[in-house]
C-alpha positions as a LaTeX table, in Angstrom:
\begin{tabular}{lrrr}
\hline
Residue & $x$ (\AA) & $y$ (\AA) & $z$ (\AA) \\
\hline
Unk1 & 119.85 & 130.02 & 99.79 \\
Unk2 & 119.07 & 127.62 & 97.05 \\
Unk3 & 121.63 & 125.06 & 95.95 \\
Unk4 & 123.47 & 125.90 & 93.04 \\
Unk5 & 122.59 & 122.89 & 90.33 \\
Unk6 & 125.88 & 121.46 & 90.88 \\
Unk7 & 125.36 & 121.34 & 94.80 \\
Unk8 & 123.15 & 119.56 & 94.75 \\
Unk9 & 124.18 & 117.07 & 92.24 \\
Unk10 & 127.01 & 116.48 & 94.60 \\
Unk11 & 124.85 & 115.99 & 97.33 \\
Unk12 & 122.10 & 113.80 & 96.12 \\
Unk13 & 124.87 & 111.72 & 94.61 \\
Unk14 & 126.34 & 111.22 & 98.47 \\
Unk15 & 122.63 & 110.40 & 99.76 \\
Unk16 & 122.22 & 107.50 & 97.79 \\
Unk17 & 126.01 & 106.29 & 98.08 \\
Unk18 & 124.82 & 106.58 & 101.97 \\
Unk19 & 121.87 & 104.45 & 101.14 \\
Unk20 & 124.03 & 101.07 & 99.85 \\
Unk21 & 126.90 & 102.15 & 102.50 \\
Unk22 & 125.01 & 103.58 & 105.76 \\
Unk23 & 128.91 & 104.24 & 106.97 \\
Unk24 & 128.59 & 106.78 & 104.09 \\
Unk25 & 126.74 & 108.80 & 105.63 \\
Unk26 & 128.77 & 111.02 & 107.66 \\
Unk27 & 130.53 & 111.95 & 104.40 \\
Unk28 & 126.78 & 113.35 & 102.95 \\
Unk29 & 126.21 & 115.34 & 106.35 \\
Unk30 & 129.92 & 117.52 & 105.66 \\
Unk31 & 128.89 & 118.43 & 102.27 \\
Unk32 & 125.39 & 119.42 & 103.46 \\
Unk33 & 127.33 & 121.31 & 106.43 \\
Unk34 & 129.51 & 123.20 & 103.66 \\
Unk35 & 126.77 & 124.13 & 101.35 \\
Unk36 & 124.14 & 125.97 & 104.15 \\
Unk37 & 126.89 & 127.09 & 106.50 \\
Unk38 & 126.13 & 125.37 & 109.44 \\
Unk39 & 128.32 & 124.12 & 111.92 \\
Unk40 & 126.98 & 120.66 & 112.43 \\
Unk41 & 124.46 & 118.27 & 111.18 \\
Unk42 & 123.04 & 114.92 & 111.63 \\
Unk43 & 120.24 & 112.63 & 110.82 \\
Unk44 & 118.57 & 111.14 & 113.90 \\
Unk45 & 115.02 & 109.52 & 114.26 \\
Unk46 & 112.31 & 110.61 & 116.76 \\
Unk47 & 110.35 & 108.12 & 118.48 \\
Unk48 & 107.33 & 110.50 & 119.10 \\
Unk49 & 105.74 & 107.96 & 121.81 \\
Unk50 & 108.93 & 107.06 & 123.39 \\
Unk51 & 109.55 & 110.18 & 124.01 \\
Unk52 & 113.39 & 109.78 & 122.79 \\
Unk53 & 115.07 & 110.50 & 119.57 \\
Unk54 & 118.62 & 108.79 & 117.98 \\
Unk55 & 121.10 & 110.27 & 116.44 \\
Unk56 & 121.96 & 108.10 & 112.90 \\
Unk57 & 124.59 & 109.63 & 111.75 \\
Unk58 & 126.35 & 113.35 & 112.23 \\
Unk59 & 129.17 & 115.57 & 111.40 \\
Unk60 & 130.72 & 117.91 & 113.29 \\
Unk61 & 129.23 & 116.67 & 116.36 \\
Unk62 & 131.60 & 115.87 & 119.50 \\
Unk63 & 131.08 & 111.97 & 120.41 \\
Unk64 & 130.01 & 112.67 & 123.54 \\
Unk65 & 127.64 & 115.30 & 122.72 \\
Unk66 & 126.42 & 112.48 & 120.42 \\
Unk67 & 126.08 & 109.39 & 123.48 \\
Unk68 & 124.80 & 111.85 & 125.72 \\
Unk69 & 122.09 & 113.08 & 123.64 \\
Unk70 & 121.09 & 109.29 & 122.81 \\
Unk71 & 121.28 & 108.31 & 126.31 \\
Unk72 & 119.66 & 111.30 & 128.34 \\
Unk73 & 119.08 & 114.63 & 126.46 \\
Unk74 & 116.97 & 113.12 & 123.75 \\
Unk75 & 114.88 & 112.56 & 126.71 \\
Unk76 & 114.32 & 116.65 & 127.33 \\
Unk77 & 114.29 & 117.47 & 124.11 \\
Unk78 & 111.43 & 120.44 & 124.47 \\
Unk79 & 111.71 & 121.05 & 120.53 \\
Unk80 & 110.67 & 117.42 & 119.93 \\
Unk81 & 108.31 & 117.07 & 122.77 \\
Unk82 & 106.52 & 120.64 & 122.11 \\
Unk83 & 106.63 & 120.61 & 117.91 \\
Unk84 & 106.20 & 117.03 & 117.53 \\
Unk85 & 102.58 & 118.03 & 115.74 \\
Unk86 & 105.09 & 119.89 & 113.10 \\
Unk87 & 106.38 & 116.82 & 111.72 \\
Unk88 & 105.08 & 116.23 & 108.31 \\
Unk89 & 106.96 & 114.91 & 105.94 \\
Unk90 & 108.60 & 117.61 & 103.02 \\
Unk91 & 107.88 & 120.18 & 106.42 \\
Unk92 & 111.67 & 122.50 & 106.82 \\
Unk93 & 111.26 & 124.39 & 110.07 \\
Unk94 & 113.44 & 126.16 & 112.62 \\
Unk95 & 113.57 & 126.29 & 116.08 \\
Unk96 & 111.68 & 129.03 & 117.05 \\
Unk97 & 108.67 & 126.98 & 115.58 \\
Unk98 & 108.83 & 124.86 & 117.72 \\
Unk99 & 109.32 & 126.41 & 120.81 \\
Unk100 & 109.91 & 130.40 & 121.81 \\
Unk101 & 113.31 & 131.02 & 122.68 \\
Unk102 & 113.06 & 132.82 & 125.92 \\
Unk103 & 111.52 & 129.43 & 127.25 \\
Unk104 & 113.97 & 127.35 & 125.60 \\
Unk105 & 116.79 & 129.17 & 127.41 \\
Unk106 & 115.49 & 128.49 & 130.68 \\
Unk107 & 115.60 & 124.32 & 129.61 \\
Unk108 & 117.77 & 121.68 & 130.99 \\
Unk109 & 117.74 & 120.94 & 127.01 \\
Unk110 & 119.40 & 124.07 & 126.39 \\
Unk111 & 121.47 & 125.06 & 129.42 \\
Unk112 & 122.88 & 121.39 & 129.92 \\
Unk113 & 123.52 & 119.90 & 126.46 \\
Unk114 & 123.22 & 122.84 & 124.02 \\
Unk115 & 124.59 & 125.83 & 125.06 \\
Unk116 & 128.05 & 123.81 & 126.13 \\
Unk117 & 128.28 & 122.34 & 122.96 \\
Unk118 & 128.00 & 125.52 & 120.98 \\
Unk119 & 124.73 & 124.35 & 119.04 \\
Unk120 & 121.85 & 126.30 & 119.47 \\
Unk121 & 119.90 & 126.94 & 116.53 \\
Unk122 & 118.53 & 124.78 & 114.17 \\
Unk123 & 116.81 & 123.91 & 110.75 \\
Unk124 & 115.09 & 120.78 & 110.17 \\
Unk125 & 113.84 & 118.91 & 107.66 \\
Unk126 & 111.15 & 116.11 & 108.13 \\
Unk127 & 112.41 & 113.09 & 105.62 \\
Unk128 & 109.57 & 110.82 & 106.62 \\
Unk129 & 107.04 & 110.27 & 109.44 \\
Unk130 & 105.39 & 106.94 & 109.91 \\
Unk131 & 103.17 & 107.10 & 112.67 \\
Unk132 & 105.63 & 108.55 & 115.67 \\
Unk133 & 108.72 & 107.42 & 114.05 \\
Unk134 & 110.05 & 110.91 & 112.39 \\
Unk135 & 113.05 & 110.70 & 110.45 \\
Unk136 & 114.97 & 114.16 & 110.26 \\
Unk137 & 118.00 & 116.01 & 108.82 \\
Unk138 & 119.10 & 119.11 & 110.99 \\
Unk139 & 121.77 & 121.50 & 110.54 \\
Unk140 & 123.05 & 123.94 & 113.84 \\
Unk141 & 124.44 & 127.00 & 114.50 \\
Unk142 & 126.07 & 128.65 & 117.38 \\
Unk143 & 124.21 & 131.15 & 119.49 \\
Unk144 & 125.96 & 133.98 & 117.89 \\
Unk145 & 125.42 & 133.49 & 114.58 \\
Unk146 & 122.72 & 134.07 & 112.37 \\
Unk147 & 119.57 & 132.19 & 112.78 \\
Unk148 & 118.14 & 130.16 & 110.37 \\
Unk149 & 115.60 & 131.63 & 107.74 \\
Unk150 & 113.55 & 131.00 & 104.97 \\
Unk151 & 116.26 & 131.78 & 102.66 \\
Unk152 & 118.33 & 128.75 & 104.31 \\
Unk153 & 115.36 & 126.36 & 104.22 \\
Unk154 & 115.05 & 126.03 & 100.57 \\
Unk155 & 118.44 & 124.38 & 100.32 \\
Unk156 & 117.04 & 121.79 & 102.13 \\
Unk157 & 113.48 & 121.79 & 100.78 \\
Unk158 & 115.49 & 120.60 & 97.58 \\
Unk159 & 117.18 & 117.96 & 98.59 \\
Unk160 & 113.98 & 116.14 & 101.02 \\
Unk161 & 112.74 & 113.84 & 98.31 \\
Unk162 & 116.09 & 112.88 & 97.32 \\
Unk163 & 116.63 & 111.91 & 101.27 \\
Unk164 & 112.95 & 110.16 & 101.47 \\
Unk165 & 113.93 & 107.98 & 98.13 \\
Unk166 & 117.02 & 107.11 & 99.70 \\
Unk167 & 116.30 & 105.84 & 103.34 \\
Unk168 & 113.44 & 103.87 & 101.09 \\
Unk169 & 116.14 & 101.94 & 99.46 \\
Unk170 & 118.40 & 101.80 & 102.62 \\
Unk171 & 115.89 & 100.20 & 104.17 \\
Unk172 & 114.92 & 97.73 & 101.13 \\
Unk173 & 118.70 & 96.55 & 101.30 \\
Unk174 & 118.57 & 96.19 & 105.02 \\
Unk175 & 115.50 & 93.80 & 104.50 \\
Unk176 & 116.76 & 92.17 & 101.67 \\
Unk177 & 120.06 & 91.69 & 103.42 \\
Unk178 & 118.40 & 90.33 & 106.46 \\
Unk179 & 116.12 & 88.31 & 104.31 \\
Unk180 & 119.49 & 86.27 & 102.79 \\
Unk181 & 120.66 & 85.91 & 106.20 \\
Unk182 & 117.75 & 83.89 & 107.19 \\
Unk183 & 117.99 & 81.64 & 103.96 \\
Unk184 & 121.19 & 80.89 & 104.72 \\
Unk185 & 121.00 & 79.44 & 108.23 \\
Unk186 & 118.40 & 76.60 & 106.79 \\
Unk187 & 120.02 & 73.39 & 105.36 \\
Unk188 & 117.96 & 73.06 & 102.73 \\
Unk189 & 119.38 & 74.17 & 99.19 \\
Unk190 & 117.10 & 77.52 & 97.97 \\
Unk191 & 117.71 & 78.59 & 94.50 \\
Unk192 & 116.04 & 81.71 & 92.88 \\
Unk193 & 115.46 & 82.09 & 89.52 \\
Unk194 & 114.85 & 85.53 & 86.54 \\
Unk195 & 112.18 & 84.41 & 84.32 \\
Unk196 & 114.83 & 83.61 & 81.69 \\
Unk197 & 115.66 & 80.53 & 84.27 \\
Unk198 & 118.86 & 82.05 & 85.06 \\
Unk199 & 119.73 & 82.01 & 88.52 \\
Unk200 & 119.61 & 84.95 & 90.51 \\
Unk201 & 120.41 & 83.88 & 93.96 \\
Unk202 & 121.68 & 80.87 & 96.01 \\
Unk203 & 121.86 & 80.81 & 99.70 \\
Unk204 & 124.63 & 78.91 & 101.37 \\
Unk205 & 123.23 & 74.89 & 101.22 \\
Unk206 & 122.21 & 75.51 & 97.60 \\
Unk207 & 125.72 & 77.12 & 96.64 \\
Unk208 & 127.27 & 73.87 & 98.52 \\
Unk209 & 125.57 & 71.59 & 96.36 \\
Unk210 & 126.69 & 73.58 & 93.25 \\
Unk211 & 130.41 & 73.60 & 94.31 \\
Unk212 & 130.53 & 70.19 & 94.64 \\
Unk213 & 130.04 & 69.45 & 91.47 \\
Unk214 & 128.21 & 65.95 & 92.12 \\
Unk215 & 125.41 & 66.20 & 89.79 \\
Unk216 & 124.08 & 69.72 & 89.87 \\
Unk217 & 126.12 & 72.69 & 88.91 \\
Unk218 & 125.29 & 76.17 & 87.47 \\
Unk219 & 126.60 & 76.70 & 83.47 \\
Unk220 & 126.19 & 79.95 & 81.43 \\
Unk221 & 124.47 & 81.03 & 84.37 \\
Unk222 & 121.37 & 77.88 & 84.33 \\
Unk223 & 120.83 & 75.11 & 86.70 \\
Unk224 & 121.82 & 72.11 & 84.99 \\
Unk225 & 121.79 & 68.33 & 85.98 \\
Unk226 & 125.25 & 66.29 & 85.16 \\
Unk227 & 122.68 & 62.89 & 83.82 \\
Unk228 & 121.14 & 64.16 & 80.34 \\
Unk229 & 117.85 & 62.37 & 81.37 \\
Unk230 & 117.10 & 64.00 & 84.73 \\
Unk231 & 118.39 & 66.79 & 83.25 \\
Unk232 & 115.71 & 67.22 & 80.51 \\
Unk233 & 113.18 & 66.61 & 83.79 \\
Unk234 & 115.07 & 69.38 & 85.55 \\
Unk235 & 114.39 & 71.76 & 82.75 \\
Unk236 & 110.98 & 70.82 & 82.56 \\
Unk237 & 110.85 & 71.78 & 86.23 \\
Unk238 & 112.44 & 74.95 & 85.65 \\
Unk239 & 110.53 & 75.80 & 82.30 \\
Unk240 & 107.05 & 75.30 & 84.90 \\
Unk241 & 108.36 & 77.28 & 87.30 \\
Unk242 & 109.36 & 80.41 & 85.74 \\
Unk243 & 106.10 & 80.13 & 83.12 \\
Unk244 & 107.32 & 79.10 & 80.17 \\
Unk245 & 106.21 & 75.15 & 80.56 \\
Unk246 & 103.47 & 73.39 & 78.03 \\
Unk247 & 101.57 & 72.41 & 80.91 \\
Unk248 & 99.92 & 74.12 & 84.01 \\
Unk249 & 100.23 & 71.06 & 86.12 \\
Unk250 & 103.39 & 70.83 & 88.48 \\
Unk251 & 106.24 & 68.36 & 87.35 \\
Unk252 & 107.05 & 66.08 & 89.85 \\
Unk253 & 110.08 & 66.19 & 91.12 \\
Unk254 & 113.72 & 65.59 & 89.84 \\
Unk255 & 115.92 & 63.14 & 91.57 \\
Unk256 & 119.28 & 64.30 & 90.41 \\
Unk257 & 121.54 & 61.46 & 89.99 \\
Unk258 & 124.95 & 61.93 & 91.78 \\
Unk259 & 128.20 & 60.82 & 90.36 \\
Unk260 & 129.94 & 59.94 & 94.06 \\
Unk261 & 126.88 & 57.51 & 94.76 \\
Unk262 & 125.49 & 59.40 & 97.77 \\
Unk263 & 122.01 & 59.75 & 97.60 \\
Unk264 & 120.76 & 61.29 & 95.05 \\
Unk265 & 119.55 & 65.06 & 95.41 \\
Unk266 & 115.37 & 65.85 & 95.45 \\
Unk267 & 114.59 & 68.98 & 93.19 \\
Unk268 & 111.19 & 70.76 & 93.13 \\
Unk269 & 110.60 & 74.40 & 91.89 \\
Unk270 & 107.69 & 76.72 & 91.62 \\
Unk271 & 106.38 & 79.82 & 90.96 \\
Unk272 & 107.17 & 82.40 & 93.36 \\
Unk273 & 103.52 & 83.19 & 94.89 \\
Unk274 & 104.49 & 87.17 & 95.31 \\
Unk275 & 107.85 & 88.72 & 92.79 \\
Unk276 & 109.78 & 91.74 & 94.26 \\
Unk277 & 110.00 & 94.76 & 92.38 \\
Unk278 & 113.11 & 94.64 & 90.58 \\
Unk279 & 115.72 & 97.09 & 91.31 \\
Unk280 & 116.78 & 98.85 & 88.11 \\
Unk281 & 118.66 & 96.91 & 85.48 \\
Unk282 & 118.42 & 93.79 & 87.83 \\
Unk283 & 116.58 & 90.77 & 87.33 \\
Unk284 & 113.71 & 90.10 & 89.30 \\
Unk285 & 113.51 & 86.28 & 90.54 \\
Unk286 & 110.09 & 84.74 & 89.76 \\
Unk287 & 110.54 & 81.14 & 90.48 \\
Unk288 & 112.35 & 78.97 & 93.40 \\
Unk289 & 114.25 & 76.09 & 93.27 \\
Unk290 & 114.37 & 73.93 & 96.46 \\
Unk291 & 117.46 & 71.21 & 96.54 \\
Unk292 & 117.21 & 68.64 & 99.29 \\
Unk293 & 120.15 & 66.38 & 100.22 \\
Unk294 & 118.41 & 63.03 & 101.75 \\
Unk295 & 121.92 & 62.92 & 103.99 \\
Unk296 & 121.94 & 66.22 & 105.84 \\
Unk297 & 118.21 & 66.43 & 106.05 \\
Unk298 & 116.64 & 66.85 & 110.20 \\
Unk299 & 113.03 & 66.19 & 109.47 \\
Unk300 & 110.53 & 67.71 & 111.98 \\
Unk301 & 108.77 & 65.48 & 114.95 \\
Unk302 & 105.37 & 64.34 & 113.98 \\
Unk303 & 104.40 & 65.48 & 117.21 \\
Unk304 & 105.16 & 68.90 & 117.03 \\
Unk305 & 103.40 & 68.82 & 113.50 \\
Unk306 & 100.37 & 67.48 & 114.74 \\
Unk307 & 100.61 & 69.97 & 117.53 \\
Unk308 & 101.51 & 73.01 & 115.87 \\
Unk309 & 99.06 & 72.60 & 112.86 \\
Unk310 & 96.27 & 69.97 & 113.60 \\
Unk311 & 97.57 & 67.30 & 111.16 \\
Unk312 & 96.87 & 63.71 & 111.39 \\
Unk313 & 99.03 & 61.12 & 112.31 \\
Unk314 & 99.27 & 60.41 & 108.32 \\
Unk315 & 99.06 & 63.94 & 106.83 \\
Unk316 & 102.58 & 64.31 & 109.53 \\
Unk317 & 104.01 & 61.10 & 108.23 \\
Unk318 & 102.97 & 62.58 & 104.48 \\
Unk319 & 104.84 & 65.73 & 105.10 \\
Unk320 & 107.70 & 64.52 & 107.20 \\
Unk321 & 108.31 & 61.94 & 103.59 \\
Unk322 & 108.05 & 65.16 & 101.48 \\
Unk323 & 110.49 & 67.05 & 103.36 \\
Unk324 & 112.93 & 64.15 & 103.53 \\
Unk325 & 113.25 & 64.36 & 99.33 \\
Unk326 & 110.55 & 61.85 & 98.26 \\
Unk327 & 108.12 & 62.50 & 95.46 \\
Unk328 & 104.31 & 61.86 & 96.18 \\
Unk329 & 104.44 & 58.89 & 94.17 \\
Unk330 & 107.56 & 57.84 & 96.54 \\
Unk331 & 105.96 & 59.07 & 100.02 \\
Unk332 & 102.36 & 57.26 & 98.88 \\
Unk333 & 104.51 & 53.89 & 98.02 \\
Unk334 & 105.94 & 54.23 & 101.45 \\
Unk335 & 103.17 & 54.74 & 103.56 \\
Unk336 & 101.38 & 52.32 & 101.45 \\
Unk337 & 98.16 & 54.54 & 100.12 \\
Unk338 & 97.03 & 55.08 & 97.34 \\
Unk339 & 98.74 & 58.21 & 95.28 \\
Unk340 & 95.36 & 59.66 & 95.07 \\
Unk341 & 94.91 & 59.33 & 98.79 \\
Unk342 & 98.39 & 60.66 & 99.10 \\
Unk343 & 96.99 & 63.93 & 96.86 \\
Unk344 & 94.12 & 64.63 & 99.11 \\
Unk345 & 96.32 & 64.24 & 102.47 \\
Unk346 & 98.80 & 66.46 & 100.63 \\
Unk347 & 95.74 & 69.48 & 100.09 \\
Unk348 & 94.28 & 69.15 & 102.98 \\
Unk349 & 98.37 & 69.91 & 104.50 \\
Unk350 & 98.73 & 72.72 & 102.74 \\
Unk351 & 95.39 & 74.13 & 103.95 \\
Unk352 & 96.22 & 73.64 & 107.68 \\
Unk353 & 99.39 & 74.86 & 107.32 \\
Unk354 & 98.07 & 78.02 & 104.96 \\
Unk355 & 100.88 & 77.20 & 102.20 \\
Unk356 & 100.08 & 76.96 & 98.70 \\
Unk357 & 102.41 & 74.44 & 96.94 \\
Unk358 & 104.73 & 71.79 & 97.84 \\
Unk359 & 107.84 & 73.89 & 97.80 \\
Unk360 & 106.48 & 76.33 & 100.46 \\
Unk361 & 105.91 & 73.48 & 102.84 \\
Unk362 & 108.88 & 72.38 & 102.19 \\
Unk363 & 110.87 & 76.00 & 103.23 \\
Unk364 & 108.29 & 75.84 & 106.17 \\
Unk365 & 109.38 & 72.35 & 107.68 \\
Unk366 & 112.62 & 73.27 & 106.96 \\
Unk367 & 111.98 & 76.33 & 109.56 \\
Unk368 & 110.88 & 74.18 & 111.94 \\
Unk369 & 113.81 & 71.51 & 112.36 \\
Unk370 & 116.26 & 74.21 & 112.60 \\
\hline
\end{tabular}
């Protein structure tokens, strides 16, 4: 039967709690279990090539119902392996769709996993299909109660697109989660900034420099410089980056005094080449930051750059100077060239290593020394 307005409210409220909290979602699958009478439920994904299927989450389900299914019975699953042309996305369909019930009785499937566990008919809804991965929701019955019917299906039918919106964002976290992950095993400082110049996001390195308090720091939520003159060059950097400079052409960059006399820090920023879509009411960063500590820095083997990407022996010494904090004019001084030499070294580098700007071969030596 359809869900009463209030149902489903409840329901599409627990989907996208499940969605930020994957643990979550055994709490959704009782509350779908109450509302359509079932006796158990649980979200799995079929692996139509594979020939196997995994169970996500579930309620109601013994845990070793659950392991064995993953492990073996997934395997025989005849309602997978003789409906899997049924699986179309929004599609709600019960068993006897996919396969008549006289043969399914006569199945390992059903003799050896079903049947014992009290589960033997079922309604399922397809969430999303890409390719031959199917993700499902599926509610069961025991044999002696009433089979699922169309009546039944339109619960579900309501409540699909509310599923397919929220393993969409579950997955976005789970990439943006791994994403932050990665930033923070490099040693180089990554800052993100909102197109106001506020920053949005700091991995690890970048959130040690701020800490420290030994030249650069955050205040009213902007990146700030402690020395008033390489701070005005810091917000010129910033003010390019996010788009709201005078000038088109990249600042060089900022070397940020430090009060404790270490080294002093190498800032360069840039537009972000491609912005996320912004979640809503967040911020959407637009611009990075890159902070490089001259003490902690491991620059790459020329080698393995003139290996890797084709460079010559001074476009490797060029980029190894850049990574290391220097500023063009700095690396050309050092190598002795001219800075206009320097620039054309530094273009043809970014073609050979297919990066666009300074900063992203920056983030891409960084990669490698790791």
């Amino acid at each position: 039967m359809p869900l009463q307005e209030a149902e489903l409210l409840r329901l599409v409220v627990a989907a996208y709690e499940a969605a930020a909290d994957p643990a979550v979602w055994s709490q959704f699958l009782s509350r779908w279990v109450e509302a359509t009478g079932a006796d158990l439920a649980f979200l799995q994904r079929h692996h139509l090539t594979e020939h196997r299927s995994q169970i996500v989450a579930t309620f109601g389900m013994k845990q070793r119902l659950s392991e064995s299914y993953n492990s073996y019975y997934s395997r025989v699953n005849v309602w997978r392996e003789h409906g899997s042309h049924l699986y179309v996305e929004g599609a709600v369909l019960v068993d006897e769709q996919f396969y008549p019930r006289e043969l399914l009785k006569r199945s390992e499937f059903y003799n050896d996993c079903l049947l014992p566990n009290g589960a033997t008919r079922c309604m399922t809804g397809v969430i999303s299909r890409r390719q031959n991965d199917v993700v499902v929701l599926t509610a069961m019955r025991d044999e002696h109660r009433q089979p699922f019917d169309s009546r039944d299906s339109r619960a579900i039918q309501q409540l699909i697109p509310h599923l397919r919106r929220a393993f969409t964002l579950q997955d976005r976290l789970l990439m943006l989660e791994a994403g932050e992950a990665a930033l923070n095993t490099l040693g180089l400082g990554i800052v993100l900034l909102a197109a106001d110049g506020s920053v949005v996001f700091s991995n690890r390195a970048a959130e040690a420099v701020l800490r420290s308090d030994d030249g650069l720091h955050v205040r009213r939520g902007q990146l700030v410089a402690s020395h008033r003159e390489r701070d005005d060059e810091l917000q010129n950097l910033v003010r390019f980056a996010t788009g709201r400079g005078d000038s088109n052409e990249c600042p060089p960059g900022v070397l940020v005094t430090r009060p404790s006399g270490q080294s002093p820090f190498h800032v360069t920023g840039s537009p972000l080449r491609r912005t996320p879509n912004p979640f809503a009411r967040t911020s959407s960063p637009i611009a990075v930051v890159l902070i490089t500590d001259p003490g902690k820095q491991r620059p790459v083997a020329a080698e393995l750059l003139k290996r890797t990407y084709g460079l010559t022996t001074k476009e490797a010494s060029l980029a190894i100077a850049l990574t290391r904090g220097q500023s063009l004019d700095e690396a050309a001084e050092h190598l002795q060239m001219r800075y206009e030499t320097a620039r054309t070294h530094l273009r043809r580098i970014l073609s050979k290593t297919e990066t666009s700007r300074q900063t992203e071969l920056v983030l891409l030596l960084e990669r490698m020394s790791q």
